[in-house]
N, C-alpha and C positions, 0 to 999 in steps of 0.2 A: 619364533617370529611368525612363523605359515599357521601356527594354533591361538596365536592373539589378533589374524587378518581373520581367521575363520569364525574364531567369535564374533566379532566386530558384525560380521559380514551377515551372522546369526542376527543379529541385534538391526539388521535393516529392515525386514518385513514387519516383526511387531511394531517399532518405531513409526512406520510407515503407515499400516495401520490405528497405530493410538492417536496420531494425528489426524488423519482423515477421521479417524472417531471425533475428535474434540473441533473439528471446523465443520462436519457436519449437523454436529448437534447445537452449537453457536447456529451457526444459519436458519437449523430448521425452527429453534424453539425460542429462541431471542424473540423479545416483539418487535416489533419494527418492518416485518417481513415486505413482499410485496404488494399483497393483497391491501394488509392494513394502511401501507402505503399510500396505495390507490384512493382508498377511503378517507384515510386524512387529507389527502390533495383535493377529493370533489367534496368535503366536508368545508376546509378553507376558500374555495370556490365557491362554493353553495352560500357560506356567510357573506361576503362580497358580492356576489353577484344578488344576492335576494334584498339587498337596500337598493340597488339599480333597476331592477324589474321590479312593474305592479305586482304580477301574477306571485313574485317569491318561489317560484319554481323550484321541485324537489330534484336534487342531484344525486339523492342516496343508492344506492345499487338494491335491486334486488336479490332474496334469496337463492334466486337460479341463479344470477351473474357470479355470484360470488361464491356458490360450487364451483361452476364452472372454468372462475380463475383460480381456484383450488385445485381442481382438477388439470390446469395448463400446468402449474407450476408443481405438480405433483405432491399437493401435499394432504392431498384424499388419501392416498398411499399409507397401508399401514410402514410404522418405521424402518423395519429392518428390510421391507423391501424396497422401498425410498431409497436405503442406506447404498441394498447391494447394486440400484440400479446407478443410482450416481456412482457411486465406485468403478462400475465397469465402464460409465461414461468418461471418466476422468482419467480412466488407465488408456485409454485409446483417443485421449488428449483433444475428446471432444469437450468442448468446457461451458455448450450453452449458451445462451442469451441473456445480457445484461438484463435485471430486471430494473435496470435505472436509466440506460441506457436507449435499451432494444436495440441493439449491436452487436453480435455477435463477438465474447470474450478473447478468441482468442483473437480478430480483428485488430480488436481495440488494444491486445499486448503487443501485437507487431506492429501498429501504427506506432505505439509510446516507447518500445524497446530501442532504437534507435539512439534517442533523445538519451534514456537514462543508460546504454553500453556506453555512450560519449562522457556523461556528465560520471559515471564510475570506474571508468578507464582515465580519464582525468586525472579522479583525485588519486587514484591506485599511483600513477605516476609522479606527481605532486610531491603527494607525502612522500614514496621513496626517495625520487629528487632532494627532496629538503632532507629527511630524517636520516639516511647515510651518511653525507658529507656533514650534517651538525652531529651526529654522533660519533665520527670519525675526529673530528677536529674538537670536540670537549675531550674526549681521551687524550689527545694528545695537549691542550692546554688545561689539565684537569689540575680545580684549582684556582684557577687564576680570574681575574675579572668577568671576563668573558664566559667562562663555565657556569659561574655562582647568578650574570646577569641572562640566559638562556634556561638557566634553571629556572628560574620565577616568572618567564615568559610562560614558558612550560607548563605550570603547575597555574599558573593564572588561567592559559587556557584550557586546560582541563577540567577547573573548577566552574568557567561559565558554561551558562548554556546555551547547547548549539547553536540557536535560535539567537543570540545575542552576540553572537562570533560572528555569525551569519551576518545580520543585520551591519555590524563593524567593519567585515570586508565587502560590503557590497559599498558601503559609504565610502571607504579607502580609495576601490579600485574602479567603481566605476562613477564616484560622483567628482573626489578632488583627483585623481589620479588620469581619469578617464582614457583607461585601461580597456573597460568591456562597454557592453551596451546594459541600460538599465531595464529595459522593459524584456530581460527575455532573449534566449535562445532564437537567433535568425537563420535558418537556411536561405542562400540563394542558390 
């Protein structure tokens, strides 16, 4: 037992690493970045706004600006040391500025963490609520009406998807049933 915890245990740093490898290299090298971002936004702007203005006004960045937002966002950086500096930023759970945002990540997890411990504490409870005592009770009626009709419940809801489960209990419980509220999670 203590030689298959200590493998295991072996098996957390590269793990840990080949992932931080492969969300690195998504972020860095995907298009889409921040930079390009920015550009396609005063791009979509620039074509909107230049039928409204005589002048048709250029909104493209210049060459400095957009080192320079190369250089904010570190990706002047050759790679490996981009890599090791994000790594050591992320191991001391600094985690940066939204670049979509401009909010500070980890902010914006503790603003939303609240929201989703409640809505995954929930269902954690839910489902066992429910799937105990129905698993309890097809054992013991195993067989009979009730097993064979909870079977197909089962197996029906496992085959749609989520997204159409979802949509079926929001319509159940908060439109004819009016159970919850429709628009959304309310704190007061």
């Amino acid at each position: 037992m203590l030689s298959y915890f200590l493998r295991r245990l072996a098996l957390v740093i590269p793990t840990f690493l080949g992932i931080t490898i492969l969300i690195f290299a998504i972020t860095r090298f995907v298009p889409g970045g921040p930079v390009e971002r920015m550009l396609s936004q005063m791009q979509a702007q620039g074509d909107g706004a230049a039928s409204m203005t005589s002048a048709g006004g250029n909104t493209a960045l210049s060459d400095e600006q957009i080192a320079e937002l190369n250089a904010f966002y570190g990706l002047d950086k050759p790679v490996m040391e981009a890599y090791v500096e994000w790594l050591s930023r992320l191991v001391t759970l600094d985690l940066g500025e939204s670049t979509r945002y401009y909010e500070p990540v980890s902010d914006m997890i503790a603003e939303r963490l609240p929201v989703s411990l409640f809505y995954g504490g929930m269902t954690f409870f839910i489902s066992y609520f429910i799937s105990i005592p129905l698993g309890y009770y097809k054992a013991l009626k195993h067989g009979s009406v009730f097993d064979s009709a909870s079977s197909i419940l089962i197996f029906v809801g496992y085959a749609l998807p989520g997204y159409v489960v979802g949509v079926l209990l929001i319509t159940l419980f908060s439109y004819h049933l009016e159970w919850f509220p429709m628009g959304g999670l309310c704190w007061r």
